[in-house]
C-alpha positions as CSV (number, residue, x, y, z in Angstrom):
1,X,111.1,86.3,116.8
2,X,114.9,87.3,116.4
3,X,116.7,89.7,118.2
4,X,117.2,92.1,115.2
5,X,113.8,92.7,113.9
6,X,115.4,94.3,110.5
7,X,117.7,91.6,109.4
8,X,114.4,89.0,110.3
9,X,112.4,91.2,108.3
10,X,114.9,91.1,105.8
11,X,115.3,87.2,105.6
12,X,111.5,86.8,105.9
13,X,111.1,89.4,102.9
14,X,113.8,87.2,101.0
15,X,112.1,84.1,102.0
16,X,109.1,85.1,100.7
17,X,110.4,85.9,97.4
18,X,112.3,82.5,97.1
19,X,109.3,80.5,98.1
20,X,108.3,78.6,94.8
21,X,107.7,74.9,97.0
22,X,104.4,74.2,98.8
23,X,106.7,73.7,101.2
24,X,108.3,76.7,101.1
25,X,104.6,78.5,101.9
26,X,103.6,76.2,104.5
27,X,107.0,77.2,106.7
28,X,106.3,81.0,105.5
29,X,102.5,80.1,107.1
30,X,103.7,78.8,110.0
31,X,106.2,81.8,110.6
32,X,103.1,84.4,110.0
33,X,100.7,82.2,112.4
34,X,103.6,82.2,115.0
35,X,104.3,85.8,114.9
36,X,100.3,86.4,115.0
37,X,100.4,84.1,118.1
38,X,102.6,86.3,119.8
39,X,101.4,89.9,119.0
40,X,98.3,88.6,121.0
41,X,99.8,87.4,123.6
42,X,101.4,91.1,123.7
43,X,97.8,92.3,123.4
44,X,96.7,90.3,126.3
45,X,99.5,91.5,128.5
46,X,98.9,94.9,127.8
47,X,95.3,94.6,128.4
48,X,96.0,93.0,131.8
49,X,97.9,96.1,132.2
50,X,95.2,98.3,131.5
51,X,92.9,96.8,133.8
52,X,95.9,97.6,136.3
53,X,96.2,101.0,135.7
54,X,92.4,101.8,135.5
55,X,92.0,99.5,139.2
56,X,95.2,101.4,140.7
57,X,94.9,105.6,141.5
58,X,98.4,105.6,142.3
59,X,99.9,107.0,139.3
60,X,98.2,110.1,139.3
61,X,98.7,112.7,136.4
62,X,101.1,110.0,134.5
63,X,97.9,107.6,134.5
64,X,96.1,109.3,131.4
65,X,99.4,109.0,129.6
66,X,99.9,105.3,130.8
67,X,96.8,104.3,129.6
68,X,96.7,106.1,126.2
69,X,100.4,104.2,125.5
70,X,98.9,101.2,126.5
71,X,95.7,101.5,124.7
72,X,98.0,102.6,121.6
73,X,99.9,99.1,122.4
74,X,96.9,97.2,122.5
75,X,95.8,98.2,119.4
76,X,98.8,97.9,117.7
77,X,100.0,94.6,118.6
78,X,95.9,93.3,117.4
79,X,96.6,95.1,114.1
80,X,99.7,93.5,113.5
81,X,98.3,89.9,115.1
82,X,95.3,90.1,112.1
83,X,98.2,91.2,109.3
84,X,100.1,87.9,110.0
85,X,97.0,86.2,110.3
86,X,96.3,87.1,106.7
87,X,99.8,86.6,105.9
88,X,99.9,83.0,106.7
89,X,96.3,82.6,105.4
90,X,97.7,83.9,101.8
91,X,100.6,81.2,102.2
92,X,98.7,78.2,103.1
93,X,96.4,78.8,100.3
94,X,99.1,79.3,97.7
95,X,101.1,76.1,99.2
96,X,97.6,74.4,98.8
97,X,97.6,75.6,95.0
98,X,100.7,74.7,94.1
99,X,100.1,71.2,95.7
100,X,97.0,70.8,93.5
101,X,98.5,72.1,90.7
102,X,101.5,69.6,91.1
103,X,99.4,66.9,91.8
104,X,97.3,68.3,88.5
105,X,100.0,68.3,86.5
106,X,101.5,64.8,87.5
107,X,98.1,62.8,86.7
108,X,98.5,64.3,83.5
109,X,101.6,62.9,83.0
110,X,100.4,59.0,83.8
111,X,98.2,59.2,80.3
């Protein structure tokens, strides 16, 4: 992921409205699968975190608040690990349509 998250969403929301090649989907898929990829490995880190601060009395009144932020954490990093998931699902089908379509369409050129 790049360093300014606007200007990647920007260029990811332009790629995605350029893509018109399978190949242009199957990058898009691998960009969604690699972002999904790493909001779970935020997930994970958080939950090892969590286990932390439940195992660890130390932080006293701040430990509900710890462990709400970090809940809230957890669950957003999952949610935003399944919406690439689906992202880069929807692009590896539509690569694999346009690929049969293509393919479609040339055999029917060879009669």
């Amino acid at each position: 992921m790049g360093v300014n998250i606007a200007e990647e969403d920007a260029a990811t929301q332009l790629a995605i409205q350029n893509a018109v090649t399978p190949s242009d989907h199957y990058a898009l898929a691998k960009h969604f699968e690699d972002a999904a990829r790493e909001m779970q490995v935020k997930a994970e880190e958080k939950k090892a975190l969590l286990e932390q601060y439940e195992k660890m009395h130390l932080y006293g009144w701040q430990s509900h608040n710890l462990k709400s932020r970090t809940m809230a954490l957890i669950r957003k990093y999952e949610q935003a690990a399944q919406s690439n998931g689906r992202e880069a699902a929807s692009h590896l089908q539509m690569a694999r349509k346009l690929k049969r379509n293509d393919a479609e369409y040339k055999a029917a050129l060879t009669f």
